[in-house]
VEXNU-921125 format. One record per atom (N, C-alpha, C): residue in one letter; z, y, x; atom name. Coordinates in Angstrom, 1 decimal. Last residue first. Layout:
BEGIN
a; Z; Y; X; CA .
...
END
This chain:
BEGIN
x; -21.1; 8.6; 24.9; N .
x; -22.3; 9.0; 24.9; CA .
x; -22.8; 9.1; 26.7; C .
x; -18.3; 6.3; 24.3; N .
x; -18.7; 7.9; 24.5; CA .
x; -20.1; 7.8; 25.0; C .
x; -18.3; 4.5; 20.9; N .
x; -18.5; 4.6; 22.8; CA .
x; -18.8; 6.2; 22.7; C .
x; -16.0; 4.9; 18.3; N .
x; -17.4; 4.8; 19.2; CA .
x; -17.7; 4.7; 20.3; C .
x; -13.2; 5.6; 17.5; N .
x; -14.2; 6.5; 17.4; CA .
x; -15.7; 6.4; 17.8; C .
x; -12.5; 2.9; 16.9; N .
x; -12.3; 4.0; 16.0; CA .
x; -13.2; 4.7; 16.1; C .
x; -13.2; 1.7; 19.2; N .
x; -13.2; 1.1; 17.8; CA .
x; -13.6; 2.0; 16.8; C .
x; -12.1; 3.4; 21.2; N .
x; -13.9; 3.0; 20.9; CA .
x; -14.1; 2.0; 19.7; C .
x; -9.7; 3.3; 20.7; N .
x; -10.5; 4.4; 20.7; CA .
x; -11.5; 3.7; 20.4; C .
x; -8.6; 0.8; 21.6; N .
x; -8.7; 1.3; 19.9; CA .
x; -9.8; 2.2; 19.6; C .
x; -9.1; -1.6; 23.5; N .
x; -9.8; -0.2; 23.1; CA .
x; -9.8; 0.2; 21.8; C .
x; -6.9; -3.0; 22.8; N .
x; -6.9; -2.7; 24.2; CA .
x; -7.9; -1.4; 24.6; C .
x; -7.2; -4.3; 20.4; N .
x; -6.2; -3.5; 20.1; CA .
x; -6.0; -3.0; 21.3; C .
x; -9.5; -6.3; 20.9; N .
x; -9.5; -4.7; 19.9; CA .
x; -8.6; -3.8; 20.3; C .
x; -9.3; -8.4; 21.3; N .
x; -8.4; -7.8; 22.8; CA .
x; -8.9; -6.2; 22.5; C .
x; -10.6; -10.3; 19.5; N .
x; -9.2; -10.5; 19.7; CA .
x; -8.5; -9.6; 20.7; C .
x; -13.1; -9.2; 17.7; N .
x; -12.5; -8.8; 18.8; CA .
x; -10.9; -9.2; 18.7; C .
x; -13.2; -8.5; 15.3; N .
x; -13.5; -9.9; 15.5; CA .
x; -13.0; -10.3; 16.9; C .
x; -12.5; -6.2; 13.6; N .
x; -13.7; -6.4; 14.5; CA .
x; -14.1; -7.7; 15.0; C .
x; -10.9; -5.6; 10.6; N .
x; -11.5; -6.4; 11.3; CA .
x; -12.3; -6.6; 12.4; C .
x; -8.8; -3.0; 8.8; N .
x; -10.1; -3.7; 9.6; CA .
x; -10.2; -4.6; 10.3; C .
x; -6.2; -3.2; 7.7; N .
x; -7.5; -3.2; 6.9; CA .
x; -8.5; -3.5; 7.3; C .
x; -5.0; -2.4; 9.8; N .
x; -4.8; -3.8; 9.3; CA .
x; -5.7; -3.7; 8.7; C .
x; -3.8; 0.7; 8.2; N .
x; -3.7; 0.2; 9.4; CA .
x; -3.8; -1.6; 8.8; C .
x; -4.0; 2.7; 6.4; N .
x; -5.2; 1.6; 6.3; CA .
x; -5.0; 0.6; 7.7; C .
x; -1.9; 4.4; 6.6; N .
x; -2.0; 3.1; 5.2; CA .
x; -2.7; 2.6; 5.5; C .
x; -1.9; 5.3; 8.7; N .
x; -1.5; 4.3; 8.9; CA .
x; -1.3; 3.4; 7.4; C .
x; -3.2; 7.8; 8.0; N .
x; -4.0; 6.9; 8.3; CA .
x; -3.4; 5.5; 9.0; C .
x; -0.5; 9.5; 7.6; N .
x; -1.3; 8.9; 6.5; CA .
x; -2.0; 7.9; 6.9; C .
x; 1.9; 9.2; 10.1; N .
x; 0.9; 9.5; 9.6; CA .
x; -0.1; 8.9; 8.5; C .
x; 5.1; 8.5; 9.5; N .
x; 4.1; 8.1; 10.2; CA .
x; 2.7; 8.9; 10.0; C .
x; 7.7; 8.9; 7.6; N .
x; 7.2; 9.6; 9.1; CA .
x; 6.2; 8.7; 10.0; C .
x; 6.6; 6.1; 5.8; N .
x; 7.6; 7.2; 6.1; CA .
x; 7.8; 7.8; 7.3; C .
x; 3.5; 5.5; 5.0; N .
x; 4.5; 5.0; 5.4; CA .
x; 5.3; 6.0; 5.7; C .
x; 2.1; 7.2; 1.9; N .
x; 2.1; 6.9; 3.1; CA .
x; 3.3; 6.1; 4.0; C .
x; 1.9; 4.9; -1.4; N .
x; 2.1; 6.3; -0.5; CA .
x; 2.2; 6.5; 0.8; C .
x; 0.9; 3.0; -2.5; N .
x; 0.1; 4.1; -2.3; CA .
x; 0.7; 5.2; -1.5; C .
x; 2.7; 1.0; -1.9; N .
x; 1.5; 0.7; -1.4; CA .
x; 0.7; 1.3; -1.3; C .
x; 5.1; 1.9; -3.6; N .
x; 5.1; 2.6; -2.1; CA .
x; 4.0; 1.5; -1.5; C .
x; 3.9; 1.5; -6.0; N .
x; 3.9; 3.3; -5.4; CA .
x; 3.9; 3.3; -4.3; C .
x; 3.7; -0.8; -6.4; N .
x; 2.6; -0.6; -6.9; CA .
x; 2.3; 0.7; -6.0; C .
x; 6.7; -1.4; -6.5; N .
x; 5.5; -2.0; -5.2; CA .
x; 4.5; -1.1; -5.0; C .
x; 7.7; 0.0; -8.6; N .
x; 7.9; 0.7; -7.4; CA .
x; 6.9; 0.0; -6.3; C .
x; 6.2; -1.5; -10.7; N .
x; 5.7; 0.0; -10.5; CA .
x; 6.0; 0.4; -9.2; C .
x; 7.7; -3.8; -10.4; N .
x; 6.1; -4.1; -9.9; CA .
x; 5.5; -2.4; -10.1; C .
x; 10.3; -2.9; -10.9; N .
x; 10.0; -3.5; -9.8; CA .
x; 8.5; -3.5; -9.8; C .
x; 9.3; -2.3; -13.6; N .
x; 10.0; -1.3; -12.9; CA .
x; 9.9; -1.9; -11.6; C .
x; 8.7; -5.1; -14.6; N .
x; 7.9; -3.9; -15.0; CA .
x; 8.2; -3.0; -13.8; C .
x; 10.6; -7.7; -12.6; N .
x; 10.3; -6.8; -13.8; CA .
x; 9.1; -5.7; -13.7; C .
x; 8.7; -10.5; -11.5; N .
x; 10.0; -9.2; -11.2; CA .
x; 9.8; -8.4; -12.9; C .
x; 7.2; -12.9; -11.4; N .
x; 8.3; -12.9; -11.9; CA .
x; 9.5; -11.9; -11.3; C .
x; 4.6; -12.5; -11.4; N .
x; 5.2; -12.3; -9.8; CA .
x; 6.2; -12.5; -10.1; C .
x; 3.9; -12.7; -13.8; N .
x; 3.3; -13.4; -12.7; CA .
x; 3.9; -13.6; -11.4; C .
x; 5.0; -10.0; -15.0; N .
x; 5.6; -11.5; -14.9; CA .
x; 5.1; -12.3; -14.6; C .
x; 3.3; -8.1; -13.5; N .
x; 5.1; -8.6; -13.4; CA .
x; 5.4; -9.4; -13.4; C .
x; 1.2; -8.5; -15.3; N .
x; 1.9; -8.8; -14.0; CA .
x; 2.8; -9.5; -12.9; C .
x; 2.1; -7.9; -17.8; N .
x; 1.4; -9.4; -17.2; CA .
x; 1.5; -10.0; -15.9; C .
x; 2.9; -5.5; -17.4; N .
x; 3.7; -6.4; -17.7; CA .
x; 2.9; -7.7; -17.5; C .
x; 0.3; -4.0; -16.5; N .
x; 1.6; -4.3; -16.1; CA .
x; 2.7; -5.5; -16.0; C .
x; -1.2; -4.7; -18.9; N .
x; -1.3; -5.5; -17.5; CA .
x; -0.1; -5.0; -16.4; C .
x; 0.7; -3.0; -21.2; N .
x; 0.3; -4.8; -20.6; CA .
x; -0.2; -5.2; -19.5; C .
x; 0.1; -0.6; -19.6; N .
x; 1.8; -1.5; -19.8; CA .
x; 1.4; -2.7; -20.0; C .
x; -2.4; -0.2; -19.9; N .
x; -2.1; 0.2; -18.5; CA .
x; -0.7; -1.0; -18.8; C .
x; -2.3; -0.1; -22.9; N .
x; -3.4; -1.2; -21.9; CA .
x; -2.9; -1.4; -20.5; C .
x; -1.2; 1.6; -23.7; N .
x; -0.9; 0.1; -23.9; CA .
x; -1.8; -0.7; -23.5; C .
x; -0.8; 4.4; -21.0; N .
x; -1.1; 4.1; -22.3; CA .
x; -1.2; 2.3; -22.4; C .
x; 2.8; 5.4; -19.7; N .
x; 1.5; 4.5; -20.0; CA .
x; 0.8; 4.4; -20.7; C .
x; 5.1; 7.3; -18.3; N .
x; 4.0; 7.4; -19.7; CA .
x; 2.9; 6.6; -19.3; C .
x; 8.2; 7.3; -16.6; N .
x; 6.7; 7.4; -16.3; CA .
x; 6.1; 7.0; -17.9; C .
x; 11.3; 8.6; -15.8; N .
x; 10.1; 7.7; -16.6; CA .
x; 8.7; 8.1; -16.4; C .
x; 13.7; 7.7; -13.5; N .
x; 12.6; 8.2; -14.3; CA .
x; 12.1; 7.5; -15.0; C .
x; 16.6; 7.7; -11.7; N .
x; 16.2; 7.1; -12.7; CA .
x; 14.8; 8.3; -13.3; C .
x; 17.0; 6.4; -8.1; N .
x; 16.7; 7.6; -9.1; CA .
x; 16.0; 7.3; -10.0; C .
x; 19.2; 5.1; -6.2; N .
x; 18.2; 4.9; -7.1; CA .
x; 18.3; 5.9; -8.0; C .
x; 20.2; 5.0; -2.9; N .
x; 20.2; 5.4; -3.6; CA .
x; 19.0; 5.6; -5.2; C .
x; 19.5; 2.0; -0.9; N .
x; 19.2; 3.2; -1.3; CA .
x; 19.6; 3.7; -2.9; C .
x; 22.5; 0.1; 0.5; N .
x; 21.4; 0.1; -0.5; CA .
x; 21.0; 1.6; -0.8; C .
END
Protein backbone atom coordinates (compact mmCIF):
# COMPACT_ATOMS: atom_id res chain seq x y z
CA UNK A 1 0.00 0.00 0.00
CA UNK A 2 1.21 3.56 -0.74
CA UNK A 3 2.39 5.45 1.83
CA UNK A 4 -0.39 8.24 2.97
CA UNK A 5 0.34 11.80 3.57
CA UNK A 6 -1.88 13.61 5.89
CA UNK A 7 -3.12 17.38 4.62
CA UNK A 8 -5.51 19.79 4.61
CA UNK A 9 -7.06 21.56 2.05
CA UNK A 10 -9.60 24.98 2.71
CA UNK A 11 -13.08 25.00 1.09
CA UNK A 12 -15.48 27.51 0.96
CA UNK A 13 -19.27 25.90 2.00
CA UNK A 14 -20.39 25.62 -1.25
CA UNK A 15 -17.31 23.85 -2.72
CA UNK A 16 -17.61 21.13 0.73
CA UNK A 17 -21.25 20.54 0.14
CA UNK A 18 -21.12 19.49 -3.35
CA UNK A 19 -18.33 17.64 -2.29
CA UNK A 20 -19.93 15.94 0.17
CA UNK A 21 -23.02 15.31 -1.93
CA UNK A 22 -20.94 13.78 -3.91
CA UNK A 23 -19.20 11.54 -2.14
CA UNK A 24 -22.01 10.36 -0.92
CA UNK A 25 -23.48 9.44 -4.25
CA UNK A 26 -20.60 7.45 -5.03
CA UNK A 27 -20.75 6.24 -1.34
CA UNK A 28 -16.81 7.06 -0.53
CA UNK A 29 -15.85 9.60 1.74
CA UNK A 30 -15.03 13.47 1.19
CA UNK A 31 -11.21 12.61 1.28
CA UNK A 32 -11.59 9.69 -1.11
CA UNK A 33 -13.65 11.78 -3.74
CA UNK A 34 -10.78 14.80 -3.28
CA UNK A 35 -7.98 12.25 -4.07
CA UNK A 36 -10.12 11.00 -7.42
CA UNK A 37 -10.91 14.47 -8.13
CA UNK A 38 -6.66 15.18 -8.03
CA UNK A 39 -5.24 12.35 -9.75
CA UNK A 40 -7.87 13.07 -12.76
CA UNK A 41 -6.16 16.45 -12.87
CA UNK A 42 -2.77 15.55 -12.75
CA UNK A 43 -0.72 14.04 -15.27
CA UNK A 44 -0.24 10.25 -15.44
CA UNK A 45 3.10 9.25 -13.70
CA UNK A 46 6.19 9.36 -16.06
CA UNK A 47 4.22 9.90 -19.04
CA UNK A 48 3.74 12.97 -20.66
CA UNK A 49 1.05 15.57 -19.92
CA UNK A 50 -0.83 15.12 -23.20
CA UNK A 51 -1.68 11.68 -22.14
CA UNK A 52 -4.48 13.20 -19.87
CA UNK A 53 -6.40 13.74 -22.95
CA UNK A 54 -5.59 10.36 -24.24
CA UNK A 55 -9.30 8.80 -25.19
CA UNK A 56 -10.97 12.01 -25.24
CA UNK A 57 -11.18 11.94 -29.04
CA UNK A 58 -13.22 10.34 -31.39
CA UNK A 59 -12.62 9.98 -35.22
CA UNK A 60 -14.92 7.32 -36.02
CA UNK A 61 -12.20 5.62 -37.74
CA UNK A 62 -11.85 2.07 -36.26
CA UNK A 63 -7.99 1.66 -37.80
CA UNK A 64 -7.24 5.61 -36.18
CA UNK A 65 -4.87 4.14 -34.07
CA UNK A 66 -2.67 2.96 -37.50
CA UNK A 67 -2.31 6.79 -38.51
CA UNK A 68 -2.11 8.73 -35.26
CA UNK A 69 0.01 11.25 -36.86
CA UNK A 70 -2.32 12.40 -39.45
CA UNK A 71 -4.93 12.41 -36.77
CA UNK A 72 -3.07 14.57 -34.71
CA UNK A 73 -1.24 16.43 -36.84
CA UNK A 74 -3.05 16.48 -40.36
CA UNK A 75 -2.05 15.18 -43.78
CA UNK A 76 1.21 16.40 -44.99
CA UNK A 77 0.82 19.04 -47.66
Amino acid sequence: MDVMIRTQVSLDEKEYTLAKKEARALGISVAEFVRRALRETLPPTGDGPWMRYAGFVESGDRRSSQSIDAIVYGTKD
